[in-house]
C-alpha positions as MATLAB code, in Angstrom:
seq = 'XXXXXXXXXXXXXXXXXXXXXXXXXXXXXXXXXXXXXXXXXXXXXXXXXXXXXXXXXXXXXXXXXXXXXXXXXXXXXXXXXXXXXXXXXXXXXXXXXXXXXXXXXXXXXXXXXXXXXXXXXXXXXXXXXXXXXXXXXXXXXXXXXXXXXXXXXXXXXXXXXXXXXXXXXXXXXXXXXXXXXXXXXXXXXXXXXXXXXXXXXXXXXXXXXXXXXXXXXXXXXXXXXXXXXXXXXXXXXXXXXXXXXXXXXXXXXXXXXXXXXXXXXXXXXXXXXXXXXXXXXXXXXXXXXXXXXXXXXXXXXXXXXXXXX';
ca = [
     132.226   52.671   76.020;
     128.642   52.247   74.928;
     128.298   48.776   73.148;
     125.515   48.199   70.733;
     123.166   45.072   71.564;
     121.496   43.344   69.012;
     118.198   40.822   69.000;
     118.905   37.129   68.997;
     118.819   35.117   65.410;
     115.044   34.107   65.982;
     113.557   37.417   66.966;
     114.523   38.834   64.284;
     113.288   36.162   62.027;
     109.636   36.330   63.501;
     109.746   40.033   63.174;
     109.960   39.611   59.354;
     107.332   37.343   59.362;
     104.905   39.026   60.964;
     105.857   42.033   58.790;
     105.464   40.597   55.615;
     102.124   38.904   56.544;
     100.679   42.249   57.622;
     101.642   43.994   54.614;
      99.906   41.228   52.508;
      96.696   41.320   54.555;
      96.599   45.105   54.461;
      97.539   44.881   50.360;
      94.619   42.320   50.086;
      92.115   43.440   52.355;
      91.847   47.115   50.358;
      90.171   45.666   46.977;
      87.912   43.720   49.336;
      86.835   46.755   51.290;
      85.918   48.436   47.819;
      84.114   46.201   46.268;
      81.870   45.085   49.139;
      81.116   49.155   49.837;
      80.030   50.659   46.883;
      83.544   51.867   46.062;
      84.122   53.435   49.553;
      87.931   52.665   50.442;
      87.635   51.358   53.782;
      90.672   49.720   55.688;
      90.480   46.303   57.587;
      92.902   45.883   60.227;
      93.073   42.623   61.322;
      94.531   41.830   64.589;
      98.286   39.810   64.891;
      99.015   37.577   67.136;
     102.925   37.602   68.336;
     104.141   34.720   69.023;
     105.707   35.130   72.555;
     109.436   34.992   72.919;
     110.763   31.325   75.059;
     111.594   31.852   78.318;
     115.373   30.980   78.833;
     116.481   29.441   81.636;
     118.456   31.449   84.776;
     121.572   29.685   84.120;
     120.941   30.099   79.979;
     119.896   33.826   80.581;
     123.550   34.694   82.472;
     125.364   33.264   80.031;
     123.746   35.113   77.288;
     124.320   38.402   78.967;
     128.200   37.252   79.683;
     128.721   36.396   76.319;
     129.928   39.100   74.040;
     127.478   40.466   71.553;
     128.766   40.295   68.191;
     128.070   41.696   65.279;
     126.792   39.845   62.454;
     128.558   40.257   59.564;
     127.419   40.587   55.579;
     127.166   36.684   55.577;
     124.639   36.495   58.156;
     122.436   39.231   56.934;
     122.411   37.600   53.778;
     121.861   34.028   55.388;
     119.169   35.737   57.409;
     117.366   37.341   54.350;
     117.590   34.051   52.269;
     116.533   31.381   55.027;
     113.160   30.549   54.764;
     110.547   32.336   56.626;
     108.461   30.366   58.887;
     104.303   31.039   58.187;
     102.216   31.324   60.956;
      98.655   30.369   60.263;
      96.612   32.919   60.388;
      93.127   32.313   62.354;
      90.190   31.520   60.417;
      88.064   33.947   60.101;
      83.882   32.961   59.993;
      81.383   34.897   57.541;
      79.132   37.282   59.576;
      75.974   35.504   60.287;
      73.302   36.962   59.053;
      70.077   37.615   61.390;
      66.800   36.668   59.488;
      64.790   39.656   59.805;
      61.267   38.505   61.594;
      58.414   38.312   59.364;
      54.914   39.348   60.164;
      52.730   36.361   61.341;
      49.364   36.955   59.920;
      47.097   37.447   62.904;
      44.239   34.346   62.516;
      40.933   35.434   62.230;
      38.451   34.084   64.359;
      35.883   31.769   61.795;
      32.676   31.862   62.385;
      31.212   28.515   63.723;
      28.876   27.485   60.839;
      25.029   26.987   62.980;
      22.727   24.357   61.642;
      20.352   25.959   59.505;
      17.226   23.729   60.672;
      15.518   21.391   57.906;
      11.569   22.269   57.780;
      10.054   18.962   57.910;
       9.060   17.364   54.923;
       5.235   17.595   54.230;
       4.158   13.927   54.196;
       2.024   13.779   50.679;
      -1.839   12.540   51.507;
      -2.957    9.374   48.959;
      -4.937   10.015   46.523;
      -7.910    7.881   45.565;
      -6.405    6.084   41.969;
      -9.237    6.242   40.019;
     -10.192    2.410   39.343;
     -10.755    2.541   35.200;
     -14.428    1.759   34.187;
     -13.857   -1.236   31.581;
     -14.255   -0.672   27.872;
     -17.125   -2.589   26.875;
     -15.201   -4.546   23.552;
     -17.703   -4.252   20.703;
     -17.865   -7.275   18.422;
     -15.756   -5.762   15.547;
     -17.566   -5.802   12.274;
     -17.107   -8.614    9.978;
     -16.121   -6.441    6.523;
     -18.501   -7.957    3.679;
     -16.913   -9.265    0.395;
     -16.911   -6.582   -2.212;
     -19.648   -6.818   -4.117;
     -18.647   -8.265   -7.116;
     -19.377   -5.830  -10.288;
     -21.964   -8.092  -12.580;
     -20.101   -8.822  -15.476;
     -22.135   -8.196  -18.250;
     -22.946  -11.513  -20.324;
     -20.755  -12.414  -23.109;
     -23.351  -13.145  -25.697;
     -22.795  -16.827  -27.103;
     -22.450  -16.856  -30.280;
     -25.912  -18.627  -31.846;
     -25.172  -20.297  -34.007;
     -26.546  -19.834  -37.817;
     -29.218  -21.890  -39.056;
     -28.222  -23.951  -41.984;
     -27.417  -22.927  -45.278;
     -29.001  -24.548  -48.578;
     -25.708  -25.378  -50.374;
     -25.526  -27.651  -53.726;
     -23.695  -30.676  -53.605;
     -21.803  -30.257  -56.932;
     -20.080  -26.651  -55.602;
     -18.114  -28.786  -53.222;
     -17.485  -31.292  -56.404;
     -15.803  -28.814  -58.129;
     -14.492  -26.868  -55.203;
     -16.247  -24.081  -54.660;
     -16.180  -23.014  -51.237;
     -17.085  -20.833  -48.798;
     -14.068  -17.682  -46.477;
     -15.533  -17.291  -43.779;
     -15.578  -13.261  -42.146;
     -13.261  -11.545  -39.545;
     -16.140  -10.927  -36.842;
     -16.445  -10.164  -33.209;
     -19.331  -11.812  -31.399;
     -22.606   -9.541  -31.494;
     -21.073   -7.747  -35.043;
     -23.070   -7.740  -37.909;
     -22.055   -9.108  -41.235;
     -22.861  -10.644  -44.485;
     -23.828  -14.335  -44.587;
     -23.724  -16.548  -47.282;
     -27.490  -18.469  -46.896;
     -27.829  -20.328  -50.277;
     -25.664  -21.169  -53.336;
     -26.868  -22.567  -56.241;
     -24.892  -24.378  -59.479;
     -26.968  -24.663  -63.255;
     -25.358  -26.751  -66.040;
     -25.695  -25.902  -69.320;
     -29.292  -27.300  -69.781;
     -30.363  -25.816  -66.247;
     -29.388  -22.057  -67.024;
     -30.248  -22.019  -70.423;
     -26.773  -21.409  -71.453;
     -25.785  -18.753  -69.387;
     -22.667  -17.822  -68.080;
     -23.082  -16.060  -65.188;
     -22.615  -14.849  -61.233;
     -26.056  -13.803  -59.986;
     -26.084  -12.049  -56.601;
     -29.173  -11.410  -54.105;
     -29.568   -9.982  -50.965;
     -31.510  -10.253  -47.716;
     -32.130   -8.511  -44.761;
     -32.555   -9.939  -41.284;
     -36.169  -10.920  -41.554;
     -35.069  -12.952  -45.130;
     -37.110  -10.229  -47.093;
     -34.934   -9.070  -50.225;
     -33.344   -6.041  -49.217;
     -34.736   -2.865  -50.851;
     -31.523   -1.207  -52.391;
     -31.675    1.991  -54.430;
     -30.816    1.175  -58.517;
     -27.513    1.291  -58.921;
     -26.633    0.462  -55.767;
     -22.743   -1.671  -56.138;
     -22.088   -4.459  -54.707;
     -18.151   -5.711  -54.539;
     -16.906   -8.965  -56.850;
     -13.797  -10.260  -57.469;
     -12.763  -11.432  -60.896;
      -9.942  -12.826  -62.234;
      -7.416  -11.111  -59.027;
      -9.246   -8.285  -59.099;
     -12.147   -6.233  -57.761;
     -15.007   -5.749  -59.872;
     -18.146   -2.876  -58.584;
     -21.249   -4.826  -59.824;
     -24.400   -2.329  -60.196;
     -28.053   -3.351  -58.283;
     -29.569   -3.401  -61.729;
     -31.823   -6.562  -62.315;
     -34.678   -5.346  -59.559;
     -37.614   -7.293  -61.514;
     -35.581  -10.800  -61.333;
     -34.820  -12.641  -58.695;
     -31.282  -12.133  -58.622;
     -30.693   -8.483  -58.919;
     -26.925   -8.466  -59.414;
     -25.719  -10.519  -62.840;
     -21.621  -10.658  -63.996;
     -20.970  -12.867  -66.802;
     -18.114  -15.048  -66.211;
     -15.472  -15.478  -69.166;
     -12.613  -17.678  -67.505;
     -12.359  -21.054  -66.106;
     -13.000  -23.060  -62.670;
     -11.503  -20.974  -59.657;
     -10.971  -17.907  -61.577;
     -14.056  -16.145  -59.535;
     -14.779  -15.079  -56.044;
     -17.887  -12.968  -54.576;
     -18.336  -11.182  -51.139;
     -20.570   -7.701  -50.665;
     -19.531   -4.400  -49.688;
     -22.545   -2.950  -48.697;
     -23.118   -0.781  -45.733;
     -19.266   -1.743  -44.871;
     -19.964   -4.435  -43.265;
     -17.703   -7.749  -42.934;
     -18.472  -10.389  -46.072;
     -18.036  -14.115  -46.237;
     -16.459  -15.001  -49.508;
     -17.797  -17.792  -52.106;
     -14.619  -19.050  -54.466;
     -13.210  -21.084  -56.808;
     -16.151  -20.233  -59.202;
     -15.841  -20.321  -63.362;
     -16.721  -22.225  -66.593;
     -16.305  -25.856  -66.417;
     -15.649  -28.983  -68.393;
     -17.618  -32.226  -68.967;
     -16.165  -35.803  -70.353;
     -17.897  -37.436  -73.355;
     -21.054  -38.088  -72.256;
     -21.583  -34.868  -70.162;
     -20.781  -35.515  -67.246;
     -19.120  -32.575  -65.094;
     -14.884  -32.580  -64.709;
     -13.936  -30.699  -61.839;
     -10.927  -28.800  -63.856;
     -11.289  -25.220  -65.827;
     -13.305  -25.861  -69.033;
     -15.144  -23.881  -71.762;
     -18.614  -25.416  -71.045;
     -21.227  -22.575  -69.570;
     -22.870  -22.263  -66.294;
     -24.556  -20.475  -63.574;
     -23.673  -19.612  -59.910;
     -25.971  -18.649  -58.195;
     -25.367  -16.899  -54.078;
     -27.415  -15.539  -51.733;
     -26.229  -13.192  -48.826;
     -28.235  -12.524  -45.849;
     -27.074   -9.646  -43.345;
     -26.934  -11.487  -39.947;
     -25.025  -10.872  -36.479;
     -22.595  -13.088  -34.687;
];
């Protein structure tokens, strides 16, 4: 009778082992294989190591093939399935290494040896004579003159005018002479004489008696009719050059009292000194002149000269 053998507790138990950790590399290794070639479905098989069985003694080994083999019951296959497997490490395996490929060393060139270009000697400049300057002879610089001074031309001084004959009883009874707005070297009318007659002396006249002389003294030779400018009373009076056979050509009777007439000559347009304060006067008593307006008749009498300042 043929009796059926069967494989001790712990081969068995490595045999499942290294089963199951085959099928998980081979499960695992597929995806790898596809994604690292493209998609190709490549298949790593990775080499197992069995753990060798232990080597039983002589003594052990007869007494395992006297005992009886028995055979394990539905307990022990399920205490065999359920105990624990034992992992075996699995070697570890090292990333290819990856060859550099050789690059191409640039071959050197040879460089040319720069030669010394030579330096042509510097010409060596020959003096020149520096011309020694001649001096400047300094000429005495020119003293400037003064400008000459422009001649001023001679302010003419003023000569003055000889005397005049005046009567001491115009200034008594204040007649006077105005003297005439005149530049030096301007000709102009000059009062030369003045003359007063009482009532005896000018016969009882009443009058202003006007004559007129020329540079030289002669009476000056003026057409009949001629005017010559009084004032009267405030106003201006044009006397005529009628009386040429007397000696006082020019008469205006006088109506009003002391001060109420003034004489000056417009002929030619020249400038005129005045003579004022002229009129009818008064006497006291006994004759004698008042210097005050009065009724009592008498003559002035003026002569003009044309002259220059």
């Amino acid at each position: 009778m043929k009796s059926d053998r069967l494989l001790p507790l712990g081969d068995v138990i490595r045999l499942v082992v290294v089963t199951a950790l085959t099928s998980w590399l081979v499960v695992f290794s597929i995806p790898a294989s596809l994604a690292g070639d493209g998609g190709a479905l490549t298949m790593s098989v990775l080499p197992v190591a069995f753990a060798p069985a232990p080597a039983l003694a002589p003594s052990e080994a007869m007494a395992t093939a006297a005992a009886p083999v028995s055979q394990p019951t539905s307990a022990d296959r399920v205490a065999q399935s359920v105990a624990a497997p034992t992992f075996t490490p699995l070697p570890t395996v090292a990333p290819p290494t990856l060859t550099p490929v050789p690059t191409n060393t640039p071959v050197p060139t040879n460089t040319s040896v720069p030669t010394n270009t030579p330096v042509p000697p510097t010409a060596t400049p020959v003096p020149t004579k520096t011309p020694v300057p001649t001096p400047t002879p300094i000429l005495p610089t020119a003293t400037p003159l003064p400008p000459t001074a422009t001649p001023v031309p001679p302010t003419p001084t003023p000569v003055p005018p000889p005397p005049i004959s005046w009567d001491g009883r115009l200034a008594f009874l204040g007649v006077g002479i105005a003297g005439a707005p005149v530049s030096p070297g301007q000709q102009y009318w000059r009062v030369v004489k003045g003359i007063f007659e009482d009532w005896n002396e000018g016969s009882q006249g009443h009058a202003i008696a006007v004559e007129l002389l020329d540079e030289g003294g002669n009476r000056l030779g003026l057409p009949f009719g001629a005017q010559v400018g009084f004032a009267a009373n405030g106003g201006t009076v044009a006397l005529q050059w009628t009386k040429l056979d007397q000696p006082y050509p020019v008469i205006y009777d006088m109506y009003g009292g002391l001060g109420s007439y003034s004489v000056w000559i417009t002929v030619d347009g020249l400038p005129s000194e005045r003579v004022y304060g002229m009129g009818l006067v008064a006497t006291d008593s006994v004759g004698n002149l008042i210097a005050q307006p009065g009724r009592v008749h008498c003559n002035f009498k003026i002569t003009f000269q044309r002259a220059r300042r």
